[in-house]
N, C-alpha and C positions, 0 to 999 in steps of 0.2 A: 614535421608532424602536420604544420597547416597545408603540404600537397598532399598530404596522404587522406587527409580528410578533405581535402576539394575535390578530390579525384573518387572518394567514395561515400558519398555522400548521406549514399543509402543504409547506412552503418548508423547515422544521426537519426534516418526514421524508424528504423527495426528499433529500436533502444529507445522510442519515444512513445512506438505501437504497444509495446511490451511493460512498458512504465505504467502510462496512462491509467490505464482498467486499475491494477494493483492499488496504483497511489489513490485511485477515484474510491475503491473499494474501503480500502484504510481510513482513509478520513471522514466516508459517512460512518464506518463502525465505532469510530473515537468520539465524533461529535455525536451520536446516538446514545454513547455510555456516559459521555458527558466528560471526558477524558481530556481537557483542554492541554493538559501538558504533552502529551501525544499527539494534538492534533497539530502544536505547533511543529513537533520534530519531524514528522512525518511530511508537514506543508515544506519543510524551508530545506531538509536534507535528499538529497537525490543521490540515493545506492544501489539504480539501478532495480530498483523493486525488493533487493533480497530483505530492508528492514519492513517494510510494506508484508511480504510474506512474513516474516516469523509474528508482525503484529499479529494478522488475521489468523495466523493456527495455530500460535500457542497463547498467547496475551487472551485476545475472545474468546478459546477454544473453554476456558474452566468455567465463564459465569457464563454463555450462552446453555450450557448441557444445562446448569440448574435449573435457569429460565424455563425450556423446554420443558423440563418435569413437570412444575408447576400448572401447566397449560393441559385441560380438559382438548381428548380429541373425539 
């Protein structure tokens, strides 16, 4: 396993490139709603994005829509 990852290294950056934004995204949306139990899980566990994704479109998705309501456009 560790030649297989010497040898492809670039597998470490896709997966870092791909992370990044998601996990960056998650954690302003948690410390935003004030969400500290979330923003720890989010800071310490690495799933590759997919908990990072279901935070931000289903966990935000119910109290951002009300938010929106509320707001004169």
């Amino acid at each position: 396993m560790e030649e297989f990852i010497a040898q492809n290294q670039w597998i470490i950056l896709i997966a870092a490139l791909w992370t990044l934004p998601w996990k960056a995204i998650a954690l302003w949306k948690s410390a935003r709603r004030e969400e500290k139990g979330w923003f720890i899980v989010l800071l310490l566990m690495n799933t590759l994005a997919i908990l990072e994704i279901i935070y931000i479109f289903v966990i935000c998705k119910d109290e951002e829509g009300v938010e929106d309501e509320g707001e004169e456009k």
